[in-house]
N, C-alpha and C positions, 0 to 999 in steps of 0.2 A: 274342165278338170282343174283343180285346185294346185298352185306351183307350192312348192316345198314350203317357203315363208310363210305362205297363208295360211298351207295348212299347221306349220308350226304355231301362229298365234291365235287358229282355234283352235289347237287343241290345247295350247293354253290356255285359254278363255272356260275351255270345258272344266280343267284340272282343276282352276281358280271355284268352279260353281259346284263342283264334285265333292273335295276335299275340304275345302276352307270356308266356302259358304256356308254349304249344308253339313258336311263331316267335322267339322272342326266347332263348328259351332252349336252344334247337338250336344258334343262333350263336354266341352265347357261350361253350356248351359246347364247339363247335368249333375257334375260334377258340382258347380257353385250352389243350384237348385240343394244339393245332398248335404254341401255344408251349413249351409243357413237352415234348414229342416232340422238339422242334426243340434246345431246352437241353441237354437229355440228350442227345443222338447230339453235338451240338459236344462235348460234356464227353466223351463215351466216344472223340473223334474220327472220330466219321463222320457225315457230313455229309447231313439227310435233309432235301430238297426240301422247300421250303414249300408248295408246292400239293402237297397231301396229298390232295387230292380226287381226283387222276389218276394215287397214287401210283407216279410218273414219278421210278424213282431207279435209281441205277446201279451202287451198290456190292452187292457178296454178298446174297441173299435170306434167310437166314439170320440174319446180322448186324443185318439190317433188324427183325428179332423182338426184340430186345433193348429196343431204342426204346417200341414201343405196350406190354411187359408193365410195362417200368417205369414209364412216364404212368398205365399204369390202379393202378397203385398207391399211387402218389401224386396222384392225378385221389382217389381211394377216402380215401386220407387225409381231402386238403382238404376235402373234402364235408363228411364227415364232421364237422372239427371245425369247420366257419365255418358248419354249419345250426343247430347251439348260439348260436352268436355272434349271428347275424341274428336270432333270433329272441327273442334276451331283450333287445334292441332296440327301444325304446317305439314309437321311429317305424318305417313300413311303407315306408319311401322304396327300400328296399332286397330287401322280401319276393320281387322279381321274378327277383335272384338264385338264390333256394336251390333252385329244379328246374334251372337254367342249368349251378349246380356239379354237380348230380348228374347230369349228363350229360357231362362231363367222361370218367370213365371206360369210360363208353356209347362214347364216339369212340375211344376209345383202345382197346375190343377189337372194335370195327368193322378198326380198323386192324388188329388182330395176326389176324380170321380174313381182312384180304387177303393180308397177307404169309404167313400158314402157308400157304395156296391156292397163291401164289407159290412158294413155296420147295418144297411138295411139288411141284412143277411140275419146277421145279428140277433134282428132285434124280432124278426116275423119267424125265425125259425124255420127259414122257407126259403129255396134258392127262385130270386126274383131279378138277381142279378141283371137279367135281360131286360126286365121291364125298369129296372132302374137307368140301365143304358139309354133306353127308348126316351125315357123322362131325362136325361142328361142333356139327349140332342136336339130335345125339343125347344127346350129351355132355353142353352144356348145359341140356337138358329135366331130363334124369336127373340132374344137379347139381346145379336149383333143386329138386326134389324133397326132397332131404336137407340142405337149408340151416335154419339156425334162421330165428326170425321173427321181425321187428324188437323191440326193445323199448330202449325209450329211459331205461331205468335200467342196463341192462346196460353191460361195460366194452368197452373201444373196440375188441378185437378183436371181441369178438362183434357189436358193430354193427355192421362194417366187412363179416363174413361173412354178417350179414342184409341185406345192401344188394348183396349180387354178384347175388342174384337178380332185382332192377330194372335193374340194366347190361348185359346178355345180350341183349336181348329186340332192339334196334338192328342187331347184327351176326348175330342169326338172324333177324332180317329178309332182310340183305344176303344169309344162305347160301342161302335160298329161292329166292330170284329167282335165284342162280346156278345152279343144278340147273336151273333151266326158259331161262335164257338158253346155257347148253352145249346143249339139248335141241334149242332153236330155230336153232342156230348161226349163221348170218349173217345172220336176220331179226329178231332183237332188237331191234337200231334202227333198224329200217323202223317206218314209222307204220301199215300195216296189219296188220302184226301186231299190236301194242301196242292195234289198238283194238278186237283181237278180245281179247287177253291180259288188259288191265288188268279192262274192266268187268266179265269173269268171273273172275277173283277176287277183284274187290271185294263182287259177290253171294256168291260163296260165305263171303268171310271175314263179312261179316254173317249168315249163315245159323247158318256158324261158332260166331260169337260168341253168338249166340241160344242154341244147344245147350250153351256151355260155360257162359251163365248158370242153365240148367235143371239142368243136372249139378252147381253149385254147391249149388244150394235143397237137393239132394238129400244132398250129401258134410256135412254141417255136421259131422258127427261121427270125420270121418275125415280127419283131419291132409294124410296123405300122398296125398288125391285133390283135395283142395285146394290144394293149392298144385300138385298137375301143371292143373287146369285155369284155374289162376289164371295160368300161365306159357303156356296155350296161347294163352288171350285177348289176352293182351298182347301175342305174338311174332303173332300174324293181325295186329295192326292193324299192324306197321312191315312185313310180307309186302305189306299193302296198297300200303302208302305209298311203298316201292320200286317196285312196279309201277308205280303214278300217276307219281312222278317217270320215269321210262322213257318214258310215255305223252306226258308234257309236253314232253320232248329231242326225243324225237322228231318230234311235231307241228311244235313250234317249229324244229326245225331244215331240215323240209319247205319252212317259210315264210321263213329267214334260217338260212342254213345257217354253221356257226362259223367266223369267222374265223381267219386265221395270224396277224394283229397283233395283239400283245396289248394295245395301246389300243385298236382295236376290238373286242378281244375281251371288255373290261371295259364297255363299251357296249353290246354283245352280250349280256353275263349282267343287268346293270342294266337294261335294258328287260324282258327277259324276269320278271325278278324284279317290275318294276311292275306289267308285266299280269297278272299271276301274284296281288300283293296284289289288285288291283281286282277281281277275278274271284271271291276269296275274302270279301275286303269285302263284294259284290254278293248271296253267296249266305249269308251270316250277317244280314244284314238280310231276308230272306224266313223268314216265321213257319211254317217246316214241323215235324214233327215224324217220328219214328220210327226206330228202326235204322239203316237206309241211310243216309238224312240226317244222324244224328251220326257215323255212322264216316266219311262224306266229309268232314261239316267238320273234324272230327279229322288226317285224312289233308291235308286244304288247309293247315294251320295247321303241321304238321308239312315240307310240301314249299315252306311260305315259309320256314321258317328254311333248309332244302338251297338255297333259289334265294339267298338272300342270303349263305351260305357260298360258293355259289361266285363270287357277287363281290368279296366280299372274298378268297377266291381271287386272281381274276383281278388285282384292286388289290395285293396283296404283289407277282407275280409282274411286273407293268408298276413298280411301286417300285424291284425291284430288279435288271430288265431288264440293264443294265450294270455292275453291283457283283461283284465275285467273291470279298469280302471276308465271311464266314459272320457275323460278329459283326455286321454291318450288318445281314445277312438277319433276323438273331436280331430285330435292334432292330427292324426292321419290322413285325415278326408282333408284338412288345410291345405298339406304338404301337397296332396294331390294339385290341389288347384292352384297354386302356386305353380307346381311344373307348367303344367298343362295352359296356364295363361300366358307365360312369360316365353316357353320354348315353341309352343305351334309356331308365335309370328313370327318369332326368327326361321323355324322351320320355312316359313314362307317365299322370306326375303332369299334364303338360297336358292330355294325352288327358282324363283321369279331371276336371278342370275341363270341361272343352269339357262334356261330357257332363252335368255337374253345372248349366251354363248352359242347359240345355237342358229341365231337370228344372224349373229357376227357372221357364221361360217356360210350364210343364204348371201353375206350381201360380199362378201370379199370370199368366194369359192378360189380354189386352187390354178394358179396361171400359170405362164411360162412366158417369161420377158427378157429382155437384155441386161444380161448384168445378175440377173439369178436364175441359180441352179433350177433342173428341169424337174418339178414335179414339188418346188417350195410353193408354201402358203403365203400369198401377196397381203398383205397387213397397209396399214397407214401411213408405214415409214418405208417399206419398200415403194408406193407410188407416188413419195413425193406428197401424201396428205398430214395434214398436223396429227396429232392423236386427240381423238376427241371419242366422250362416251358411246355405247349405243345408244342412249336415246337420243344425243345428237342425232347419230345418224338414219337413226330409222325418221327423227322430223323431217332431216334435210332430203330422203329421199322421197 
């Protein structure tokens, strides 16, 4: 059994891969993904909705394409050169950033396989949706198969084509679940179907994932099987994770169903989005183990950052309720990312204190000695120690 400290620094260790790994860096990623979409189409002049979540636009389907291939390109840039930057960066105030950026162009070809889905729609007069999905995942399996592999002396194109095979894996998530929501047709966002849909392919992609780790052990020698099962494992957990969010709309909307005001409707996503943390909270503090259990936490940590996109969503879209003015819009979705870059890490650095206060109270618990009162907290200066940080002392013990 696990003593109090230990399990205090994994459940640490959890909150860190929960919230700010995957949560914090979904939003981020989002959120910059929305503003750079947003720049671009003013610049091209055409003008694409901020709430990108419901991609709710009006101009040509087509045109719409232009917007997410040039974000993922420049999303691919930035990455690129500011995870050099961050990281030869003595202090870590900032580390929480460099998977946030590289999800930047993750949203951005999320977005370009809705708009191809859209536009082939379009253009054939015919929902094919599915079969576009089918030709999305095909496409990209078979793409990351022949991509190089990262290497961090190589020059910046080639880094930039070793990194399309970590961007993919988001929006063949999205194509998955689309092929089975065309299948289901109007029972999608029923909650009984979702609670038959999600938890069976959450077993299966754990089963999944089991199999493509076996198949690894096995490939070591073989370039091109590794990296097809290295891209299968990755695209099952956002197949999960789409499902789960499905499951969650759904449930939650059986019990408060979405509003048409979008001040309520931003009340609406922010509540959901609480219970949503506490729920995840609740289940990273129980000490389980196994497969299922990390691919759900994985999947929770993943569908807080979707629950907090879509209020911050909802918050552009009540911002800019009365404005018809695009450069205002612009400024909106900025302001946003601003917050949201600059406050998550501090958000962090307290966390990462609180936690560290807690660690104090494992290593100096409450005594009873001479010379102090019966039931006082023994500290550094009551036993005659100098004061020194805790990470001195968690080194020194």
């Amino acid at each position: 059994m696990l003593s109090r400290n230990s399990w205090t620094k994994k459940t640490q260790k959890k909150f860190h891969e929960l919230f700010f790994d995957k949560g914090t860096a979904v939003l981020i990623g989002w959120l910059w993904n929305a503003a750079i979409s947003a720049s671009i189409s003013i610049m091209l002049g055409k003008l694409r909705s901020p709430d990108v979540v419901t991609n709710d636009v009006s101009h040509d389907s087509r045109s719409r394409m232009i917007s997410p291939v040039l974000a993922y390109f420049i999303g691919m840039l930035c990455v690129t050169m500011c995870e050099g930057l961050i990281k030869r960066q003595e202090s870590s105030f900032f580390q929480p950033l460099i998977p946030a950026f590289a999800l930047i162009p993750a949203w951005a070809f999320k977005d370009l396989v809705v708009d191809f889905m859209n536009w082939a729609t379009d253009v054939t007069q015919a929902n094919i949706r599915w079969l576009c999905a089918i030709g999305v995942l095909l496409v990209s399996v078979g793409l990351s198969c022949v991509l190089p592999k990262p290497d961090p002396d190589a020059f910046l194109c080639r880094k930039m084509l070793a990194r399309l095979n970590g961007t993919m894996a988001l929006g063949d998530g999205y194509a998955f679940n689309a092929v089975f929501q065309h299948i289901s047709v109007r029972n999608w966002s029923k909650c009984g179907f979702q609670v038959v849909y999600t938890p069976l392919i959450t077993i299966l992609t754990c089963r999944f994932r089991s199999l493509m780790d076996v198949k690894l052990e096995k490939a070591t020698n073989n370039m091109f099987q590794e990296k097809l099962y290295l891209t299968l494992k990755d695209v099952s957990q956002f197949c999960s994770a789409w499902a789960a969010q499905a499951l969650l709309n759904a449930t939650y909307e059986e019990w408060w169903s979405t509003p048409t005001n979008k001040g309520r409707n931003l009340v609406w996503n922010l509540c959901f989005t609480i219970i949503l943390c506490f729920g995840v909270a609740a289940m990273s503090v129980i000490d389980m183990e196994g497969n299922l259990w990390t691919l759900m936490l994985a999947i929770g940590g993943v569908n807080i950052g979707w629950a907090w996109s879509n209020s911050a969503s909802a918050s552009i879209a009540l911002s800019t309720e009365n404005q018809t003015s695009a450069t205002f819009e612009l400024l909106v979705i900025w302001m946003h990312v601003a917050v949201a870059t600059v406050f998550l890490p501090i958000l962090l650095a307290c966390l990462d204190r609180c936690f560290q206060l807690i660690c104090w109270k494992e290593h100096f618990p409450p005594l009873t000695v001479e010379g102090v009162d019966k039931g006082s907290t023994v500290g550094p200066s009551t036993v005659g120690l100098p004061s020194r940080s805790v990470e001195n002392l968690q080194e020194t013990e």
